[in-house]
Biopython code that builds the backbone (N, CA, C, O; Angstrom):
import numpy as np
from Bio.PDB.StructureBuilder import StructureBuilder

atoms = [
    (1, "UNK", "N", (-131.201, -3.871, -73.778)),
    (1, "UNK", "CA", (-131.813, -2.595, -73.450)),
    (1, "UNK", "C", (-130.818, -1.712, -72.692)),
    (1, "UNK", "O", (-130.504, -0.596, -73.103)),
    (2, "UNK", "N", (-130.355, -2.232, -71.616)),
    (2, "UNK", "CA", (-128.837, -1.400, -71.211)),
    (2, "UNK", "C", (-128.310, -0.628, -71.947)),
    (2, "UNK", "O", (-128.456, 0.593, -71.985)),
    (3, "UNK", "N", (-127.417, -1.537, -72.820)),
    (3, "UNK", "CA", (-126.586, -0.906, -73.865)),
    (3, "UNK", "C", (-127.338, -0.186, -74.612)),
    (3, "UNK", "O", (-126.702, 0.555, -75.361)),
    (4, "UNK", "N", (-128.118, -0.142, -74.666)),
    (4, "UNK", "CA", (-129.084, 0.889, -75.667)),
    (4, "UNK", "C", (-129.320, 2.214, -75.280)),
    (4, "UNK", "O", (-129.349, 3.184, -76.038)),
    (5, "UNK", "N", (-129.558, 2.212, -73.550)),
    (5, "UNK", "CA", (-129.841, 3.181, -73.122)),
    (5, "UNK", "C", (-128.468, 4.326, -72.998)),
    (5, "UNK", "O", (-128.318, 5.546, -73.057)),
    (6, "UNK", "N", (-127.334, 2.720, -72.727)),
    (6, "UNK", "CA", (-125.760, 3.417, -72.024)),
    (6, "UNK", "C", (-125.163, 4.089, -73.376)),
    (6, "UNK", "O", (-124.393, 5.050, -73.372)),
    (7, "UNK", "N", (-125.663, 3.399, -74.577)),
    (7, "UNK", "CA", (-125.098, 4.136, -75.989)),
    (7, "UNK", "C", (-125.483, 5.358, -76.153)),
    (7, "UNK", "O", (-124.603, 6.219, -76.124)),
    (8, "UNK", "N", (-126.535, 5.665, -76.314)),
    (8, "UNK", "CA", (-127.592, 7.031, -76.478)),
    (8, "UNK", "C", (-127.634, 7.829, -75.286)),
    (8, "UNK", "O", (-128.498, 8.702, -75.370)),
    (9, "UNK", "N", (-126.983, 7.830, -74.181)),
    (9, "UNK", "CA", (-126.573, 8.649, -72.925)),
    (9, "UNK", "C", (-125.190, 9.424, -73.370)),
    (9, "UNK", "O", (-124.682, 10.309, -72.682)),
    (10, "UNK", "N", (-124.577, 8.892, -74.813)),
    (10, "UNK", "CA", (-123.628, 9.448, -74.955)),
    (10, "UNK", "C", (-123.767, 11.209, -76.019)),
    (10, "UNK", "O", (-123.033, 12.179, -76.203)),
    (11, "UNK", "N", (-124.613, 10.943, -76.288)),
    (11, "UNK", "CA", (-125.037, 11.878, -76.693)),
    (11, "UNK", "C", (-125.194, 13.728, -75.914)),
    (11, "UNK", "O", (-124.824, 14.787, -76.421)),
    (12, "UNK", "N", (-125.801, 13.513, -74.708)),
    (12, "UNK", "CA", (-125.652, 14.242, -74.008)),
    (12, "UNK", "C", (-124.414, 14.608, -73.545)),
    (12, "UNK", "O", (-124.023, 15.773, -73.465)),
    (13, "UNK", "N", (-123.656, 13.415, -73.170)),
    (13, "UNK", "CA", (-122.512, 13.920, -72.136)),
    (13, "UNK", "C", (-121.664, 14.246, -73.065)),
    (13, "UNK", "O", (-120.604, 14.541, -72.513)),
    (14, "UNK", "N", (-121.564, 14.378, -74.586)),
    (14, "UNK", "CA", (-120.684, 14.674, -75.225)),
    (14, "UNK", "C", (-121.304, 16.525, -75.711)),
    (14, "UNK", "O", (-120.580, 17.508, -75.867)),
    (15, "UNK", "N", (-122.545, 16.469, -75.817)),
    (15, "UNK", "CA", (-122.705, 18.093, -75.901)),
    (15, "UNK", "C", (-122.816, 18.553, -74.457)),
    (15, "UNK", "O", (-123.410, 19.615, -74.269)),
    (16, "UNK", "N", (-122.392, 17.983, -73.554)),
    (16, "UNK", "CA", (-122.178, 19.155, -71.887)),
    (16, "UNK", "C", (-120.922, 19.313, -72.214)),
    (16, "UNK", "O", (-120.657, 20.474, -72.528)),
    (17, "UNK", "N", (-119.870, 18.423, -72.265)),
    (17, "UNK", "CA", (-118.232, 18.709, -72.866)),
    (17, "UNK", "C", (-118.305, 19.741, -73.715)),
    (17, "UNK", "O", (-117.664, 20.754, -73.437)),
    (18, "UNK", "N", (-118.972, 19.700, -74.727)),
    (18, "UNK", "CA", (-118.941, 20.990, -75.696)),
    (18, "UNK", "C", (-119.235, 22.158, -75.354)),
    (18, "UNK", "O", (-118.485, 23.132, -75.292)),
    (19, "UNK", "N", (-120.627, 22.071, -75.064)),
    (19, "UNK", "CA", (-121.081, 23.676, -74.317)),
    (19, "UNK", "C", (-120.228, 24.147, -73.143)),
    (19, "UNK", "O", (-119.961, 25.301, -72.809)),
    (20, "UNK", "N", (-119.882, 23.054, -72.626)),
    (20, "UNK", "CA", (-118.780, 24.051, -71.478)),
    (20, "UNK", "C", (-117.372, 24.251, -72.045)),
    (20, "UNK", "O", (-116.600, 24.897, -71.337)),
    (21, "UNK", "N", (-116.952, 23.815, -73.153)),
    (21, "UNK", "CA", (-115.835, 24.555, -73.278)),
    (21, "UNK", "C", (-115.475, 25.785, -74.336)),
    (21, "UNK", "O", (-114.538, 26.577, -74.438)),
    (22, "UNK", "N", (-117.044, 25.468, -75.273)),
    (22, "UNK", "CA", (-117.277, 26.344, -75.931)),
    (22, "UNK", "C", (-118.021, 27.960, -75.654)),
    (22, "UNK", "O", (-117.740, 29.136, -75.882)),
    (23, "UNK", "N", (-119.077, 27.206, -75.049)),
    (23, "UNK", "CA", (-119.957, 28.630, -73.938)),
    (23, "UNK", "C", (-119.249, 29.378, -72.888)),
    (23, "UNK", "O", (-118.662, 28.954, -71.893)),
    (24, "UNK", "N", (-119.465, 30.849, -73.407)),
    (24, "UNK", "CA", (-118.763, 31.306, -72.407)),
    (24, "UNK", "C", (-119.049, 31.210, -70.811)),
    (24, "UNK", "O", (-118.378, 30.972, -69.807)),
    (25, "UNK", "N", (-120.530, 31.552, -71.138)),
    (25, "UNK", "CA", (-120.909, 31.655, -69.848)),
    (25, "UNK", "C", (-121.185, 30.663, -69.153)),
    (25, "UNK", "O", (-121.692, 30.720, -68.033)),
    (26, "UNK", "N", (-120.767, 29.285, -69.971)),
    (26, "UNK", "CA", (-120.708, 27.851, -68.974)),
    (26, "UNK", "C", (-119.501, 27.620, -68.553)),
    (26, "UNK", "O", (-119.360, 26.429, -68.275)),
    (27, "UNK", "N", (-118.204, 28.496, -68.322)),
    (27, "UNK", "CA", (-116.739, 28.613, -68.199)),
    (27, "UNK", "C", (-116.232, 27.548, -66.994)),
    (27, "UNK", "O", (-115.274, 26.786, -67.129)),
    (28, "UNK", "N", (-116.947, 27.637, -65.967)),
    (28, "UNK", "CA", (-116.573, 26.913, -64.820)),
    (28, "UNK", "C", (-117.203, 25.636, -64.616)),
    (28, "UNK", "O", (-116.973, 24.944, -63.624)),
    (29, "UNK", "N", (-118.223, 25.218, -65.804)),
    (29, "UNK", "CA", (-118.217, 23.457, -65.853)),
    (29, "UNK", "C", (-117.722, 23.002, -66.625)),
    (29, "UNK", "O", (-118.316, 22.197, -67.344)),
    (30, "UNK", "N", (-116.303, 23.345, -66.832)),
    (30, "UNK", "CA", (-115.604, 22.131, -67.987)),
    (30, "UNK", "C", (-114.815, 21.128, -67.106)),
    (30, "UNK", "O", (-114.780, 19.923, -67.355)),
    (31, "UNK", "N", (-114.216, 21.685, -66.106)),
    (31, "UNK", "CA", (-113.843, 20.206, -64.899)),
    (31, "UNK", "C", (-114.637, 19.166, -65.182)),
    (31, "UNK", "O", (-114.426, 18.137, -65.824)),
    (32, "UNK", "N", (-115.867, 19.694, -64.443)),
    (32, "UNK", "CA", (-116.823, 18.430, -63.967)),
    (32, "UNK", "C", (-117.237, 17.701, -65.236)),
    (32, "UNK", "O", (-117.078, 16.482, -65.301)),
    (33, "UNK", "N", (-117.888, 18.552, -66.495)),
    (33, "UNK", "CA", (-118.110, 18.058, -67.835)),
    (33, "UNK", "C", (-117.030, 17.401, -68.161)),
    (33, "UNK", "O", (-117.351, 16.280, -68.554)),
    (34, "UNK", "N", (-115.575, 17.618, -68.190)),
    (34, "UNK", "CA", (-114.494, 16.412, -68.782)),
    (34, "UNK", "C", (-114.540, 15.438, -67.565)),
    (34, "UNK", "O", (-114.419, 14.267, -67.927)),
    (35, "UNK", "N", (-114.719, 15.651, -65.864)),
    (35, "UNK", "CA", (-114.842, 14.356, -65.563)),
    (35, "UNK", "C", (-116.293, 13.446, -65.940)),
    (35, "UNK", "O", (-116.190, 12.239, -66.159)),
    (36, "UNK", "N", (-117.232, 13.928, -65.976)),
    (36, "UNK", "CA", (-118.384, 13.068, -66.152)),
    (36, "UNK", "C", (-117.918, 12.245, -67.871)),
    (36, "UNK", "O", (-117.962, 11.026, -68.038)),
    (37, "UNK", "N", (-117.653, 12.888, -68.568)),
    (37, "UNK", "CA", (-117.264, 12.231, -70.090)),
    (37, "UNK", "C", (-115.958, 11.208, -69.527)),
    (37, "UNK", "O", (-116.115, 10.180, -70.186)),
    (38, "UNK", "N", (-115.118, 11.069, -68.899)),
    (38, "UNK", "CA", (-114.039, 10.404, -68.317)),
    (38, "UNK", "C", (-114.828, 9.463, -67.423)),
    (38, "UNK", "O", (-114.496, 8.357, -67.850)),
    (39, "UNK", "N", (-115.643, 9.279, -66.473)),
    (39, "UNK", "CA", (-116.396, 8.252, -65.781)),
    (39, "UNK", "C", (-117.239, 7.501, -67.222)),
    (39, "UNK", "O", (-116.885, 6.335, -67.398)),
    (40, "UNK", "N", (-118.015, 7.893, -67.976)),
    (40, "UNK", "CA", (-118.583, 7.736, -68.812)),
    (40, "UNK", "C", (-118.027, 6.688, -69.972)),
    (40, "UNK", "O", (-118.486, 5.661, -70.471)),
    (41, "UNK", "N", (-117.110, 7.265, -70.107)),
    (41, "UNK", "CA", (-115.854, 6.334, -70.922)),
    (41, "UNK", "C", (-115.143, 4.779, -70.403)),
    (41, "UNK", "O", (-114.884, 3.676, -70.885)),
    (42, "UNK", "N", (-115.023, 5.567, -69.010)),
    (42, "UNK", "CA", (-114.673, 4.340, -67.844)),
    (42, "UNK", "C", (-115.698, 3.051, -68.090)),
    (42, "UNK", "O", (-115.452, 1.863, -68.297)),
    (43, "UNK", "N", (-116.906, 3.756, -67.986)),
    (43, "UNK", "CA", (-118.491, 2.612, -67.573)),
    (43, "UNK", "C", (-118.575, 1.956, -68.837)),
    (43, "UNK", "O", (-118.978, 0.796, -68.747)),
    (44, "UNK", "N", (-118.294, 2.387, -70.078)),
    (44, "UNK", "CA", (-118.414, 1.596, -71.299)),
    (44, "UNK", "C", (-117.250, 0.589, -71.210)),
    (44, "UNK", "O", (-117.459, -0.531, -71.677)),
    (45, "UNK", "N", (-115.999, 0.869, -70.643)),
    (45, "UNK", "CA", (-114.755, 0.192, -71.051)),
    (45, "UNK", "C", (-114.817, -0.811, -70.257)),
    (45, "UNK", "O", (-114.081, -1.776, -70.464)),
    (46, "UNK", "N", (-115.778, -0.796, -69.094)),
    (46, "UNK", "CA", (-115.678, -1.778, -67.975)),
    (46, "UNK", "C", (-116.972, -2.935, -68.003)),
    (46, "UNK", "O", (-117.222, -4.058, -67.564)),
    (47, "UNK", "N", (-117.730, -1.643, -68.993)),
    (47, "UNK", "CA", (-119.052, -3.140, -69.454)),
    (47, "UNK", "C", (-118.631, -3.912, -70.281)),
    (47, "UNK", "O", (-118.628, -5.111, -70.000)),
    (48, "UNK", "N", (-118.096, -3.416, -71.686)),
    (48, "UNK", "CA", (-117.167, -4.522, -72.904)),
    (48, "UNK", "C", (-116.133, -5.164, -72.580)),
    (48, "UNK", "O", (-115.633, -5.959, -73.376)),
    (49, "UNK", "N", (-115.483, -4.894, -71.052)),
    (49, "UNK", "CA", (-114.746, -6.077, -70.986)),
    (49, "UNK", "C", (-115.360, -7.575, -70.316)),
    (49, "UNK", "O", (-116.353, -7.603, -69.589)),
    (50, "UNK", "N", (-114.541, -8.835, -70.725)),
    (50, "UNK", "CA", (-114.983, -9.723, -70.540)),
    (50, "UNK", "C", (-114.697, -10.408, -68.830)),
    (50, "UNK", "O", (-115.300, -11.315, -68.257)),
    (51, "UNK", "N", (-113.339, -9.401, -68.278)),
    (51, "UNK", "CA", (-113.167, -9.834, -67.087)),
    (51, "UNK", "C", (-114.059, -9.919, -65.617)),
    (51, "UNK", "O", (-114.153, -8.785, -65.148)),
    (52, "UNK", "N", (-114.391, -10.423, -65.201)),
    (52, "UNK", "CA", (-115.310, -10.608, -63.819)),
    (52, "UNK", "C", (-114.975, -9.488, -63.269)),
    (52, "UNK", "O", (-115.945, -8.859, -62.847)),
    (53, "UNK", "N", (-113.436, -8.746, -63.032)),
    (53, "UNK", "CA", (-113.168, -8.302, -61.883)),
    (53, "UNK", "C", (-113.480, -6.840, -62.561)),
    (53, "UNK", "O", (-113.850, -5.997, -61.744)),
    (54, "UNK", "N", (-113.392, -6.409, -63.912)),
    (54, "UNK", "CA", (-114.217, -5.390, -64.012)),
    (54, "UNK", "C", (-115.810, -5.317, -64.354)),
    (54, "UNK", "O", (-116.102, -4.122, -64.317)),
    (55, "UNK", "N", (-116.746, -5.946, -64.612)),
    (55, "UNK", "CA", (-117.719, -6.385, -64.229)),
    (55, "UNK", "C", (-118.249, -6.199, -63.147)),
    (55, "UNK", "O", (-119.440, -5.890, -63.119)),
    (56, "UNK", "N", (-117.422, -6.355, -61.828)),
    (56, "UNK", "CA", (-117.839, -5.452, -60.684)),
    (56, "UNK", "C", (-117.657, -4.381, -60.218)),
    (56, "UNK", "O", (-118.269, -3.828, -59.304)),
    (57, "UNK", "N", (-116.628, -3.956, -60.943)),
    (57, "UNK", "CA", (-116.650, -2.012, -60.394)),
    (57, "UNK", "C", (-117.264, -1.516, -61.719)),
    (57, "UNK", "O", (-116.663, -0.555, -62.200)),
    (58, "UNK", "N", (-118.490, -2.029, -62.517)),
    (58, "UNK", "CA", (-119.489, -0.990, -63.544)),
    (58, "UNK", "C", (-120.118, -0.319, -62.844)),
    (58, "UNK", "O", (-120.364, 0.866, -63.069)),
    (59, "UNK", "N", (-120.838, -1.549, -60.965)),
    (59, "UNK", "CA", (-121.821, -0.554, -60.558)),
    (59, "UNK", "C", (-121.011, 0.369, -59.676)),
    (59, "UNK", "O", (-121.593, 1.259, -59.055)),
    (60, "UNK", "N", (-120.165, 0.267, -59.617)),
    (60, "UNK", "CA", (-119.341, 1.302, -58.702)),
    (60, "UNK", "C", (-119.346, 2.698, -59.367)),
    (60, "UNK", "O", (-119.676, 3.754, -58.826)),
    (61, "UNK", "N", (-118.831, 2.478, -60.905)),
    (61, "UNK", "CA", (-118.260, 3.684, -61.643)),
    (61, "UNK", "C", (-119.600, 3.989, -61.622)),
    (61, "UNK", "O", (-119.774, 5.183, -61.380)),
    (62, "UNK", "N", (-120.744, 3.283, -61.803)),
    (62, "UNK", "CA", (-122.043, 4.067, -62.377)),
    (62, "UNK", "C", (-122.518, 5.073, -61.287)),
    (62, "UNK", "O", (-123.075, 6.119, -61.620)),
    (63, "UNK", "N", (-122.305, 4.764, -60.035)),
    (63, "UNK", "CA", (-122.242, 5.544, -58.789)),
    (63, "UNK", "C", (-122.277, 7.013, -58.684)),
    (63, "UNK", "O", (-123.144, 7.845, -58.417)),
    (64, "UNK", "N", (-120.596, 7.044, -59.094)),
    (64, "UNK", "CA", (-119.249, 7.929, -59.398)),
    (64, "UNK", "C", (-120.034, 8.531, -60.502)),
    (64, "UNK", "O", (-120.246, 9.743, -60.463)),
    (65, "UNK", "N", (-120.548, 7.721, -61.611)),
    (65, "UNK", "CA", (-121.196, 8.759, -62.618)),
    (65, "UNK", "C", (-122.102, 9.355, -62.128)),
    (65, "UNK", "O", (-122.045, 10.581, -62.224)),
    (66, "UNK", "N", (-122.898, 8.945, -61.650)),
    (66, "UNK", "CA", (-124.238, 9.931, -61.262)),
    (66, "UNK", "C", (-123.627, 11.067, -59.774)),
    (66, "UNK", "O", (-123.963, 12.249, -59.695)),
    (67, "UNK", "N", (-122.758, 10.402, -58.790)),
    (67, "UNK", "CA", (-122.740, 11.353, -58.454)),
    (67, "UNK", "C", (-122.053, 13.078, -58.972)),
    (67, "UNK", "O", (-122.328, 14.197, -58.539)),
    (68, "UNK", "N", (-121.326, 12.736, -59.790)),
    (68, "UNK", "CA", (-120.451, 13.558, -60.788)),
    (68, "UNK", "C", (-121.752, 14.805, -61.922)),
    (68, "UNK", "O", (-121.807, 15.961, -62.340)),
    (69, "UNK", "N", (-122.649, 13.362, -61.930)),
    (69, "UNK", "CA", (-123.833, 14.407, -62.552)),
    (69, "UNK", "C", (-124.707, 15.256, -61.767)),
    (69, "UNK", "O", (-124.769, 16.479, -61.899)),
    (70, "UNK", "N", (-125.496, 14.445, -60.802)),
    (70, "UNK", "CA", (-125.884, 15.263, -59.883)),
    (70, "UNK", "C", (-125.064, 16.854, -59.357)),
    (70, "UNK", "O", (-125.660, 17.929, -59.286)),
    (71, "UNK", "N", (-123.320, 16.602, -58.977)),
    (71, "UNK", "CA", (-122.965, 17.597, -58.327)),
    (71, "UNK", "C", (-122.861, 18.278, -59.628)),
    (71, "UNK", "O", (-123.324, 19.409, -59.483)),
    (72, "UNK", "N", (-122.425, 18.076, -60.935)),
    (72, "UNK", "CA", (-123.100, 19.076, -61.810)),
    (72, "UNK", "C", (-124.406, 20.152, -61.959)),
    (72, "UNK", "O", (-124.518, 21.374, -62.055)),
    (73, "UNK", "N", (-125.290, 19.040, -61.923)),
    (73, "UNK", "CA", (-126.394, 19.503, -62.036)),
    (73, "UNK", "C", (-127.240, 20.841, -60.752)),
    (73, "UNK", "O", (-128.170, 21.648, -60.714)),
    (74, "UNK", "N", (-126.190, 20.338, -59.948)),
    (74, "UNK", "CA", (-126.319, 21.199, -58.383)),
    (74, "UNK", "C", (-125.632, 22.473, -58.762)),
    (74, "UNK", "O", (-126.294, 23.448, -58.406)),
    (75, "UNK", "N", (-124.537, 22.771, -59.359)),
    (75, "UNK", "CA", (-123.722, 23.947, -59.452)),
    (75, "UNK", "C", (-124.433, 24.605, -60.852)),
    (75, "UNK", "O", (-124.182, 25.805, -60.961)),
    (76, "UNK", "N", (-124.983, 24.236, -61.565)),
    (76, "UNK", "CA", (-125.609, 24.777, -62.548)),
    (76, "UNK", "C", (-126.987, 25.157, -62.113)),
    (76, "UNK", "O", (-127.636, 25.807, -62.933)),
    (77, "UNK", "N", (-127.575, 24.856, -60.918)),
    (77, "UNK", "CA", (-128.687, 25.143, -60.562)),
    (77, "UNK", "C", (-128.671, 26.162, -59.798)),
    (77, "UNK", "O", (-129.459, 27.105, -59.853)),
    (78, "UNK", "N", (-127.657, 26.007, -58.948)),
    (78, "UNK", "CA", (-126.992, 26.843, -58.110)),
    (78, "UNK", "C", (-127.057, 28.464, -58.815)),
    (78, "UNK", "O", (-127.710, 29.425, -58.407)),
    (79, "UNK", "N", (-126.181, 28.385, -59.953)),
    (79, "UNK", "CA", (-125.895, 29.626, -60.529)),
    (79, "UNK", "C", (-127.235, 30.097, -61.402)),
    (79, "UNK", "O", (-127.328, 31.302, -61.636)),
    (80, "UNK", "N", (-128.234, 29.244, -61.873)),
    (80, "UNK", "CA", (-129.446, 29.856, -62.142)),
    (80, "UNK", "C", (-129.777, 30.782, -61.003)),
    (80, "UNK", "O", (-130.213, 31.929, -61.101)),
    (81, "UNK", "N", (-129.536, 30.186, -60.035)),
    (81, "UNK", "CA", (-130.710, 31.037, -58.655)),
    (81, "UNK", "C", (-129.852, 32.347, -58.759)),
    (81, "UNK", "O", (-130.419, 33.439, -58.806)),
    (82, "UNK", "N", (-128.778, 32.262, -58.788)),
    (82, "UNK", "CA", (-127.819, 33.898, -58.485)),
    (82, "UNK", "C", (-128.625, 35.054, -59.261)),
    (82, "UNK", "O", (-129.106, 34.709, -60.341)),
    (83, "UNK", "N", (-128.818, 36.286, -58.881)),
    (83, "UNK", "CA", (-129.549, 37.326, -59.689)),
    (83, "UNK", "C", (-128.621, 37.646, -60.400)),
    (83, "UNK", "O", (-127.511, 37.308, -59.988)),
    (84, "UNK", "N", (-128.685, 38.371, -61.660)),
    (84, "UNK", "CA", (-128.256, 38.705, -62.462)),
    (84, "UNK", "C", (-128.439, 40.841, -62.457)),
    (84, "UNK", "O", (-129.473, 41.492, -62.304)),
    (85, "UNK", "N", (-127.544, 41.159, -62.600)),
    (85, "UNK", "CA", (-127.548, 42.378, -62.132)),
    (85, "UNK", "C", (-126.965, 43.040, -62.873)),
    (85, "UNK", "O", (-125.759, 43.058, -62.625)),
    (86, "UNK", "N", (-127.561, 44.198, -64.535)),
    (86, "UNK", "CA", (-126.981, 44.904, -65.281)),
    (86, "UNK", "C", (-127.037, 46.146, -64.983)),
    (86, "UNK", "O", (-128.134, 46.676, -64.806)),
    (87, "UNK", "N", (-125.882, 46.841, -64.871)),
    (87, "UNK", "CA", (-125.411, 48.288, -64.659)),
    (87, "UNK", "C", (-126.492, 49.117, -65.919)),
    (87, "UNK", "O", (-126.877, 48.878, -67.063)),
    (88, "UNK", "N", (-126.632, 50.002, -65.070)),
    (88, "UNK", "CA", (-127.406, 51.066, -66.174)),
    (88, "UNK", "C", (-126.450, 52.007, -66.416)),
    (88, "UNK", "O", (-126.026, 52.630, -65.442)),
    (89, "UNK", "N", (-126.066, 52.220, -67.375)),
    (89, "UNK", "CA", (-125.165, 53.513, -67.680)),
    (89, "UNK", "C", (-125.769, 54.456, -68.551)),
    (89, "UNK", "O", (-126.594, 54.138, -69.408)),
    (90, "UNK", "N", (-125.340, 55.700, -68.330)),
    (90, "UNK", "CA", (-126.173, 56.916, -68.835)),
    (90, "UNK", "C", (-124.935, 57.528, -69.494)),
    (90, "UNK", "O", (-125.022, 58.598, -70.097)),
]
sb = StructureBuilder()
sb.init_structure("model")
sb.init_model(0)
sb.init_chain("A")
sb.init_seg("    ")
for serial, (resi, resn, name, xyz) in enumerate(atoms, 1):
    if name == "N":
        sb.init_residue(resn, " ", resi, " ")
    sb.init_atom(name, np.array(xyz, "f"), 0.0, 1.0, " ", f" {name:<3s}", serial, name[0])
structure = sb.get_structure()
């Protein structure tokens, strides 16, 4: 069930990579979107291996992932709240 869930999580984090480098107006989350896809990558490479000693930093990276999402999810929330303010021109 893990792997099921950790496979199909990829889905998302691969269209936030996209929309932010494609969307304009998502311009300033492509950092965080290429690091969350880079932790993401990490957490798969560290579950399929067979070594013990990565085995214990999965729950570490998974950490690092969420906090990476969260502070995403904070700066995108962030910029919802900002008003939006169009010039009237005559």
């Amino acid at each position: 069930m893990h792997e099921a869930v950790g496979g199909a999580l990829s889905l998302p984090v691969l269209a936030l990579l996209g929309g932010a480098l494609t969307l304009r107006r998502l311009n300033g989350f492509g950092w965080w979107a290429g690091l969350t896809l880079v932790l993401y990558l990490t957490q798969i490479a560290l579950a399929a291996g067979d070594n013990p000693l990565s085995l214990s930093f999965h729950p570490l990276n998974g950490a690092l992932l969420q906090t990476a999402s969260l502070t995403l999810l904070a700066k995108v929330e962030r910029r919802r709240a900002q008003p939006v303010f169009k010039e009237i021109t005559q």
